[in-house]
FIKOLZA-1660 file (N, C-alpha, C; in steps of 0.1 Angstrom, whole numbers, plus 5000, padded with zeros to 4 digits):
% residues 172
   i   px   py   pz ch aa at
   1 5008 4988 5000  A  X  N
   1 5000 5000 5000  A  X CA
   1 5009 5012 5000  A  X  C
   2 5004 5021 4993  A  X  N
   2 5010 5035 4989  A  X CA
   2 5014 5042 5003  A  X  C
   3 5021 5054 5002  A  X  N
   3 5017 5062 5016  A  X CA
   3 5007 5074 5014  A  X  C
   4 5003 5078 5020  A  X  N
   4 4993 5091 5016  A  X CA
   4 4998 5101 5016  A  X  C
   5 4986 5108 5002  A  X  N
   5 5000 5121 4997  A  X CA
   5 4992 5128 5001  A  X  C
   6 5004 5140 5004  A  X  N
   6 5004 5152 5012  A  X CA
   6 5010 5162 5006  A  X  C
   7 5007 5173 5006  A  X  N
   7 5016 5186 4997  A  X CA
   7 5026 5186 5002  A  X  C
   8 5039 5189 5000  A  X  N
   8 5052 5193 5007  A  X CA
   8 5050 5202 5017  A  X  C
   9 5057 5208 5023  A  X  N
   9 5056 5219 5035  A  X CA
   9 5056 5234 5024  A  X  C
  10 5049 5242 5030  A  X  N
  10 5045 5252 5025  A  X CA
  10 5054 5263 5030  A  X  C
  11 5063 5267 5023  A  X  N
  11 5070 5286 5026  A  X CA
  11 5061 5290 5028  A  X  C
  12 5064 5304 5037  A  X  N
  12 5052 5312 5042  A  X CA
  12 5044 5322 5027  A  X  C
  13 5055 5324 5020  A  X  N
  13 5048 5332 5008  A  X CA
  13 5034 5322 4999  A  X  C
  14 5043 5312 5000  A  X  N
  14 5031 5302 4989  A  X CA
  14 5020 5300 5000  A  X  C
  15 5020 5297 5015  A  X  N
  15 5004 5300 5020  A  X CA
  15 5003 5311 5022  A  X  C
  16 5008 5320 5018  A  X  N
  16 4997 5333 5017  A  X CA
  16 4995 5336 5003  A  X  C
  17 5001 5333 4993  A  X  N
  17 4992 5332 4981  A  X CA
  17 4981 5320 4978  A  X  C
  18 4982 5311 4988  A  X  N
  18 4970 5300 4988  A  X CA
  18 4958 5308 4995  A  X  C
  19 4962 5313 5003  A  X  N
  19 4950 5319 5013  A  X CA
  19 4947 5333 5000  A  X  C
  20 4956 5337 4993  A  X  N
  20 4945 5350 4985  A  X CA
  20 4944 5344 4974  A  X  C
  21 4941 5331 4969  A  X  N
  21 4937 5324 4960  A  X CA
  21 4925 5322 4964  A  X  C
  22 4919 5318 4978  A  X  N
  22 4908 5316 4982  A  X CA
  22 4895 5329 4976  A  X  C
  23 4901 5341 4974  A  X  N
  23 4892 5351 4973  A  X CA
  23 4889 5353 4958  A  X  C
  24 4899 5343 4952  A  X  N
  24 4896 5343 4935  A  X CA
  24 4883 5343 4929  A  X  C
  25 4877 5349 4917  A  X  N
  25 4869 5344 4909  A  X CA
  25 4866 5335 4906  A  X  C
  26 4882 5331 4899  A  X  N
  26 4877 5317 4889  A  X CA
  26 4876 5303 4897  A  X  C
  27 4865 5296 4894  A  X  N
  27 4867 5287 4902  A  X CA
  27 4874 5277 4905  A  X  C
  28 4878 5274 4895  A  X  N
  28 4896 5265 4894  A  X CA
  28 4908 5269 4905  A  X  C
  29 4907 5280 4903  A  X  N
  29 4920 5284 4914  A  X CA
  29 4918 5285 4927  A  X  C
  30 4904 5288 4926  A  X  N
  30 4897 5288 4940  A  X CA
  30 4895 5269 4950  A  X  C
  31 4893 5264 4939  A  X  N
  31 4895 5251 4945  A  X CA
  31 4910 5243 4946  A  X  C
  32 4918 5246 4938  A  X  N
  32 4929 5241 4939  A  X CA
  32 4937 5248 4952  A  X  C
  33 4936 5263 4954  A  X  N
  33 4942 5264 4967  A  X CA
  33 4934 5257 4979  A  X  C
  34 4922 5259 4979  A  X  N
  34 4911 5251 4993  A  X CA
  34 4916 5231 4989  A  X  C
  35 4919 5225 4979  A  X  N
  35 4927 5218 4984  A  X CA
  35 4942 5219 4988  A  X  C
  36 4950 5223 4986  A  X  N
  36 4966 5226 4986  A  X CA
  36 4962 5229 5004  A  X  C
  37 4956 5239 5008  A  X  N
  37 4959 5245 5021  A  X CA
  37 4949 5233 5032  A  X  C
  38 4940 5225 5027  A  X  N
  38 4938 5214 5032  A  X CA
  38 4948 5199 5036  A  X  C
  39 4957 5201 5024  A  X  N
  39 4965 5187 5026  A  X CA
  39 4972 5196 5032  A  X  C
  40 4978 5210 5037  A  X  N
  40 4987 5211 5043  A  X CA
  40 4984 5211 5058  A  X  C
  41 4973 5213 5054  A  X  N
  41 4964 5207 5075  A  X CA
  41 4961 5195 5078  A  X  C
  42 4968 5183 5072  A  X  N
  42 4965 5170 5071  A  X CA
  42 4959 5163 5068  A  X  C
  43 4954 5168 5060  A  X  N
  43 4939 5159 5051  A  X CA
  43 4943 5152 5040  A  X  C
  44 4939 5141 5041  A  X  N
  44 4941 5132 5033  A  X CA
  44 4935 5131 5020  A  X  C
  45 4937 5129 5007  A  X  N
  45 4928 5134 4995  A  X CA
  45 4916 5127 4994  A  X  C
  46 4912 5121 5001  A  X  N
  46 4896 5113 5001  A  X CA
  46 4891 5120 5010  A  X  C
  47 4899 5129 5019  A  X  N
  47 4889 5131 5030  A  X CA
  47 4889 5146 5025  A  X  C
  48 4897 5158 5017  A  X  N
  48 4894 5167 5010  A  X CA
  48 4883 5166 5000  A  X  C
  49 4881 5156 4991  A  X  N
  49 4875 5154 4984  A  X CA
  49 4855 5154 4989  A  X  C
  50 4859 5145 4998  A  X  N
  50 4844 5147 5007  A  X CA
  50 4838 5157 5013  A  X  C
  51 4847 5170 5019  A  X  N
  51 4845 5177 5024  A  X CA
  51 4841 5191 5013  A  X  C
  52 4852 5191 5000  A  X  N
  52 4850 5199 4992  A  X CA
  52 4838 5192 4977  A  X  C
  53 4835 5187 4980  A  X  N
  53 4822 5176 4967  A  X CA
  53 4831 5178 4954  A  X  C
  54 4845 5167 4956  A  X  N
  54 4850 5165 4942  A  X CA
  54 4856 5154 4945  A  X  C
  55 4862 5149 4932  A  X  N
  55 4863 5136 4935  A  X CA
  55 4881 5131 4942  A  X  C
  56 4884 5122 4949  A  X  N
  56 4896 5120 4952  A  X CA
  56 4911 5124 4942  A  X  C
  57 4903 5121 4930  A  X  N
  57 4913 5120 4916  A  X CA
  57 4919 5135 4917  A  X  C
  58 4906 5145 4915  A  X  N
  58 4910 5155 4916  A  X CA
  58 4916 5165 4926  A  X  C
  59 4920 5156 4935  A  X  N
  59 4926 5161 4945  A  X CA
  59 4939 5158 4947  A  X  C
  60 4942 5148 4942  A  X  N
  60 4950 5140 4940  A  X CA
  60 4963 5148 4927  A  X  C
  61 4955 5153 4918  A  X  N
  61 4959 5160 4908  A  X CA
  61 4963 5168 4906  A  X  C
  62 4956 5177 4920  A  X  N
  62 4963 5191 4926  A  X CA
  62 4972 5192 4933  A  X  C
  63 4976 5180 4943  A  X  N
  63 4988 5178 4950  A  X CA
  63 4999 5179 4939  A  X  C
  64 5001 5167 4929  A  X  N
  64 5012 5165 4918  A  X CA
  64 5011 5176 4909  A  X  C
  65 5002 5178 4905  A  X  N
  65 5009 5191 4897  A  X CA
  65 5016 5206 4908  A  X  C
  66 5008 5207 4921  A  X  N
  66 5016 5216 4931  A  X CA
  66 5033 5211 4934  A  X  C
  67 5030 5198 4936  A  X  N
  67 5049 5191 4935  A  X CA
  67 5059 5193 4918  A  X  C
  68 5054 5193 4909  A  X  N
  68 5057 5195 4900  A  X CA
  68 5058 5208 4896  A  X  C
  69 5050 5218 4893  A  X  N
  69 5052 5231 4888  A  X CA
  69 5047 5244 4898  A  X  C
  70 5047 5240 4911  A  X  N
  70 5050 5252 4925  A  X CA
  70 5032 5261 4921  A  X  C
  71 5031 5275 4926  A  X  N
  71 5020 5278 4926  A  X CA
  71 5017 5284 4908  A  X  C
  72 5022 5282 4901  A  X  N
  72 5020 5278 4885  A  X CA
  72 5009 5269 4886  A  X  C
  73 5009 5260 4891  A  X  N
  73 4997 5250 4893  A  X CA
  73 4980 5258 4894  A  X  C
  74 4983 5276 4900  A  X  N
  74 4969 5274 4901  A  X CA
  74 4960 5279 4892  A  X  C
  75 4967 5285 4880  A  X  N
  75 4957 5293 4874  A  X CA
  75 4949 5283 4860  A  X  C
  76 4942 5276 4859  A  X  N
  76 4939 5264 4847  A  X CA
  76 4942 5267 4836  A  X  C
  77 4953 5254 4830  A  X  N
  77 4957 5257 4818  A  X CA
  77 4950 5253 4804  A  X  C
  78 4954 5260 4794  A  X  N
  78 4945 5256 4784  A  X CA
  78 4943 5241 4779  A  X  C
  79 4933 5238 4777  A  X  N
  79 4925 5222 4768  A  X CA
  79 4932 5225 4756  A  X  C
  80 4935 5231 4746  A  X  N
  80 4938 5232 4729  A  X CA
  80 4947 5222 4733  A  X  C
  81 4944 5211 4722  A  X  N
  81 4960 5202 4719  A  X CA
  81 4968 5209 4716  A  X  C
  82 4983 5203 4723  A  X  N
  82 4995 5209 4716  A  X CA
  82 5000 5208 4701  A  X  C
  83 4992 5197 4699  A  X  N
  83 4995 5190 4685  A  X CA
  83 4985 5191 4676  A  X  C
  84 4978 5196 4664  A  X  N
  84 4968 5194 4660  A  X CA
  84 4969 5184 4646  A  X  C
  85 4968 5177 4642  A  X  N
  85 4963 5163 4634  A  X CA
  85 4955 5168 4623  A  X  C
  86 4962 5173 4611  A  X  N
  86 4951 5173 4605  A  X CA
  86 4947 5162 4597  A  X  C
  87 4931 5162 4596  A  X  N
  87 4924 5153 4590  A  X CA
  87 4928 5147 4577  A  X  C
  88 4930 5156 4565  A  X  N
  88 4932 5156 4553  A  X CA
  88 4945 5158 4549  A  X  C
  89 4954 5149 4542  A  X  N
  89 4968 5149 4542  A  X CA
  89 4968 5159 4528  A  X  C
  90 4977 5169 4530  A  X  N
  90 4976 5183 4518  A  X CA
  90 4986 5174 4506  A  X  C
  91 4990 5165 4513  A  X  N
  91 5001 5166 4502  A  X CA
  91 4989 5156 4488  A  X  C
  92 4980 5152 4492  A  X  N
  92 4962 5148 4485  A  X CA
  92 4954 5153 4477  A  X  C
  93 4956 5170 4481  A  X  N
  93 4947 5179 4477  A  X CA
  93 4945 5172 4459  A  X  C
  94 4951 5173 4454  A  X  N
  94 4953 5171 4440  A  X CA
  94 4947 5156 4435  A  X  C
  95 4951 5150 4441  A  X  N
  95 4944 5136 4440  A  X CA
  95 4934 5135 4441  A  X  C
  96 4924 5145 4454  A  X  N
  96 4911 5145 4452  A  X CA
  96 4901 5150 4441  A  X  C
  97 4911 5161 4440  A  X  N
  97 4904 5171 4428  A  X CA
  97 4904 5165 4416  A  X  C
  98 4912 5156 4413  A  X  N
  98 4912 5145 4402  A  X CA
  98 4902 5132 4405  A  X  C
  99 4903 5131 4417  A  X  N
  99 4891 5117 4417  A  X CA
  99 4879 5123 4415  A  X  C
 100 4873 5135 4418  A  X  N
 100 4864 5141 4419  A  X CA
 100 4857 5146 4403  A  X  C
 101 4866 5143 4393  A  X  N
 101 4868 5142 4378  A  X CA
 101 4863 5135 4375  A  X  C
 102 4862 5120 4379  A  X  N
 102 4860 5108 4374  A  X CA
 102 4846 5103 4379  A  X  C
 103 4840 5095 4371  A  X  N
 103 4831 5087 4374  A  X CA
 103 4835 5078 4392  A  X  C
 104 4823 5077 4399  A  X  N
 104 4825 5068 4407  A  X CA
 104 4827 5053 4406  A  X  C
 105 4816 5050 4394  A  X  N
 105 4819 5038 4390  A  X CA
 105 4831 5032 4385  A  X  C
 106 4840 5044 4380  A  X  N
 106 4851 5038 4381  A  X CA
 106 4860 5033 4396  A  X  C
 107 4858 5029 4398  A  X  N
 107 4862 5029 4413  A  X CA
 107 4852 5015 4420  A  X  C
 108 4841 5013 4413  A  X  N
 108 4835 4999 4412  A  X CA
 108 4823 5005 4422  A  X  C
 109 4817 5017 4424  A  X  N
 109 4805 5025 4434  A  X CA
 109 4797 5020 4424  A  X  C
 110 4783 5017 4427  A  X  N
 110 4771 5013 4418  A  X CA
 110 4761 5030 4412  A  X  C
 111 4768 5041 4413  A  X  N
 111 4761 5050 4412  A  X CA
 111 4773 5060 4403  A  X  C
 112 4767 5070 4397  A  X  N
 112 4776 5078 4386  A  X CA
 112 4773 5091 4395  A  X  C
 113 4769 5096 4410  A  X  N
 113 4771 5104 4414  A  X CA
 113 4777 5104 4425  A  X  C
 114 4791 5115 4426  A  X  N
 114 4795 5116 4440  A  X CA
 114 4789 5125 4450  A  X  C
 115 4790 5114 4463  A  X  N
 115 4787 5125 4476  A  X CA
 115 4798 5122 4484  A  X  C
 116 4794 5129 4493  A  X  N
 116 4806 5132 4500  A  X CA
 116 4814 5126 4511  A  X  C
 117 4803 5117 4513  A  X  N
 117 4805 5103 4522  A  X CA
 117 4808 5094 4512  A  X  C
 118 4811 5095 4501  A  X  N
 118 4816 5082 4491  A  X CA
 118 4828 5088 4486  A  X  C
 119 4832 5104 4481  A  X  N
 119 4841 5104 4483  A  X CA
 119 4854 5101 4493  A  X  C
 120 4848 5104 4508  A  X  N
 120 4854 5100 4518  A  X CA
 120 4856 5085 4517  A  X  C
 121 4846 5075 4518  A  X  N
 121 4848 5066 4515  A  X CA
 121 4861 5059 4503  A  X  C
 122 4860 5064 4497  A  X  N
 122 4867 5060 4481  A  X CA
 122 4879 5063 4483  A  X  C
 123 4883 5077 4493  A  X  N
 123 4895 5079 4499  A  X CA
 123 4901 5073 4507  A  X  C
 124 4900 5064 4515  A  X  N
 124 4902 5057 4524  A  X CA
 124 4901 5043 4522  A  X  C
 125 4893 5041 4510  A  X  N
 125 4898 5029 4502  A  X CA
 125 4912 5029 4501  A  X  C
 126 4915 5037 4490  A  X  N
 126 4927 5035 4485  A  X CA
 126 4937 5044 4493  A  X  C
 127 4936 5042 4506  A  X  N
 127 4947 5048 4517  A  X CA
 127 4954 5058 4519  A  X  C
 128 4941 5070 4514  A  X  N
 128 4948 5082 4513  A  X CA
 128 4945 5090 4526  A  X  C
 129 4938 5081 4531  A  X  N
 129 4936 5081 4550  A  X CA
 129 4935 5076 4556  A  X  C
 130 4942 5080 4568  A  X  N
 130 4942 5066 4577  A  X CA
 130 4933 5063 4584  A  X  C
 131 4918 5067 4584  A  X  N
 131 4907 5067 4589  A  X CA
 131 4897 5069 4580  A  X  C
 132 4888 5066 4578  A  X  N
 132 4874 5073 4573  A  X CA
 132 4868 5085 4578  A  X  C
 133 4870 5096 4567  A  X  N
 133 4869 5108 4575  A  X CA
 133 4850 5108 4568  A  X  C
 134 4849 5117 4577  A  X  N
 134 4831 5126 4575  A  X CA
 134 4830 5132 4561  A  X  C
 135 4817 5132 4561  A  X  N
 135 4818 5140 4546  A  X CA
 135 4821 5155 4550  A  X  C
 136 4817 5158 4559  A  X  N
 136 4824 5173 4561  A  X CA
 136 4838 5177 4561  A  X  C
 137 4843 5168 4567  A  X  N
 137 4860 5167 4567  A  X CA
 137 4862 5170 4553  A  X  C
 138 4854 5160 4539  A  X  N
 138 4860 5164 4530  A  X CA
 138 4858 5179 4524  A  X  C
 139 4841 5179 4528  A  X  N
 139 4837 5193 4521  A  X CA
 139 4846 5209 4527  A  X  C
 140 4848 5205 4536  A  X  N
 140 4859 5217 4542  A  X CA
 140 4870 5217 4535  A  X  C
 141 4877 5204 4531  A  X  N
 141 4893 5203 4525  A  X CA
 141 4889 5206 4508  A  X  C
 142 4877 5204 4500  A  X  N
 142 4873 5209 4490  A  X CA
 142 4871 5228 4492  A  X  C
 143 4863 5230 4501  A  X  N
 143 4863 5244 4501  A  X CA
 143 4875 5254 4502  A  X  C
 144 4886 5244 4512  A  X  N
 144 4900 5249 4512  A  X CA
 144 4905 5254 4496  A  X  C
 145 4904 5242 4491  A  X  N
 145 4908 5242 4473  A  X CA
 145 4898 5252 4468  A  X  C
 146 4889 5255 4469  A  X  N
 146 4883 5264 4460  A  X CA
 146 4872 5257 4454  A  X  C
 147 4870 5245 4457  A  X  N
 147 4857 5240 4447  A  X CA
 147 4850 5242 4457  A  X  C
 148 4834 5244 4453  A  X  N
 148 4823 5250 4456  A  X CA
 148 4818 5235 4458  A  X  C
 149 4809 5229 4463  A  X  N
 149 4799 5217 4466  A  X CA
 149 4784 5221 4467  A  X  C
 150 4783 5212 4462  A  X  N
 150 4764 5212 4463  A  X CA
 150 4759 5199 4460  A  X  C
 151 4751 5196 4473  A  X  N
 151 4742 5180 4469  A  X CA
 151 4743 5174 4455  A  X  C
 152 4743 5165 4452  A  X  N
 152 4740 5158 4442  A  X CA
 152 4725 5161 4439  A  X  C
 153 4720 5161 4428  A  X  N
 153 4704 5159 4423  A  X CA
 153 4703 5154 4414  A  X  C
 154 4693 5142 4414  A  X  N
 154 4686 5134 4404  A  X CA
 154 4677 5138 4398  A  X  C
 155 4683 5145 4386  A  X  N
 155 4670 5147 4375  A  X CA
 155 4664 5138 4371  A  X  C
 156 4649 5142 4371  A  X  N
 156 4636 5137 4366  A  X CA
 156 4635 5133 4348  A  X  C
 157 4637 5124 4343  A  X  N
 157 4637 5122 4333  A  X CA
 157 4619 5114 4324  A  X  C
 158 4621 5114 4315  A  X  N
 158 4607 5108 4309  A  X CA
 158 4615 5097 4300  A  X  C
 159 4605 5083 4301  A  X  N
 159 4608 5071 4293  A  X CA
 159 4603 5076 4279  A  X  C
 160 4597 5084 4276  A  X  N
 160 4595 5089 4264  A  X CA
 160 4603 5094 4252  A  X  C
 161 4603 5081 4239  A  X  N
 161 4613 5089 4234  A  X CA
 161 4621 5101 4227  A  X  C
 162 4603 5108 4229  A  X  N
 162 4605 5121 4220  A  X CA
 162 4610 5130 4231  A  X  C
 163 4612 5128 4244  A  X  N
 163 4615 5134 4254  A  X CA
 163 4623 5150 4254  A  X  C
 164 4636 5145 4249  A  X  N
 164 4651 5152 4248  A  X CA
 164 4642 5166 4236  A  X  C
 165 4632 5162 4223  A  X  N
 165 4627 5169 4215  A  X CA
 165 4616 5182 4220  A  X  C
 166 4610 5174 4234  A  X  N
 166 4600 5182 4236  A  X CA
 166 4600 5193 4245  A  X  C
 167 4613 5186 4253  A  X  N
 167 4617 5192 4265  A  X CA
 167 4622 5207 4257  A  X  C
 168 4635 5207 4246  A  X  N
 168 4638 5216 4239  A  X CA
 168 4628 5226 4233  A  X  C
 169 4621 5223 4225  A  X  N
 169 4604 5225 4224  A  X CA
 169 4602 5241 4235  A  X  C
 170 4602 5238 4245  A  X  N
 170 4595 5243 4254  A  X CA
 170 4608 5249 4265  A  X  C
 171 4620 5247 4264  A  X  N
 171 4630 5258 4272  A  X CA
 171 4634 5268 4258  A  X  C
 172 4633 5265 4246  A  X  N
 172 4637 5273 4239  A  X CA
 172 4629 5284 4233  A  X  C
% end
């Protein structure tokens, strides 16, 4: 079994910036000092946890990062990943814009219109991602490029042969 963790001993300056942390706004900082200045009155992190309605983890959390990065610990740091992933590999762009050329049926799709969940699809067939991205993913990385998107639509056609004659007939 572990031993129970406990904040280090406190310099007088860091409990008095724990105690004017308590007067904080934000609530983050406001709780990370009301634990910090509890483990330093011997409270054990289940027994902070109970007393302040959060969970052990999070108390737990605030000890180690107070051991690791001093009262830097209290102001909450940003969620943005450090790393951002993009979806669509650019070095592609071109490849799409050329698949986007072609029939689907080339490609063995039972239909002669692309959308944008078959584009995705058809891309990730042939491993130009390592995931199946959303049709949005792609329509965003198309609008990057400059092409415009709009639904597919199935024109209404007539089994009629004079069809093509009549229709002319009457837009002209």
């Amino acid at each position: 079994m572990q031993p129970p963790l406990f904040v280090r001993p406190l310099s007088e300056p860091e409990r008095a910036a724990l105690r004017k942390g308590l007067r904080s706004a934000d609530a983050f900082t406001l709780r990370r000092c009301q634990i910090l200045l509890a483990s330093d009155q011997g409270q054990r992190p289940a027994q902070i946890a109970a007393s302040l309605g959060c969970s052990s983890q999070s108390a737990r959390n605030a000890l180690h990062a107070f051991a690791s990065q001093g009262l830097a610990c209290l102001p909450q740091k940003s969620k943005r990943p450090k790393t951002i992933h993009a979806a669509w590999p650019r070095g592609r762009d071109e490849d799409l814009r050329a698949l986007l050329h072609q029939s689907p049926r080339n490609f063995g799709k039972p239909t002669s219109l692309w959308t944008l969940k078959l584009a995705a699809q058809v891309c990730f067939e042939k491993g130009w991602t390592r995931r199946r991205l959303s049709g949005e993913a792609i329509r965003q990385t198309l609008k990057r490029l400059g092409i415009g998107w709009k639904r597919a639509k199935h024109w209404l056609t007539s089994p009629d042969p004079a069809y093509a004659r009549k229709k002319n007939c009457v837009t002209n």
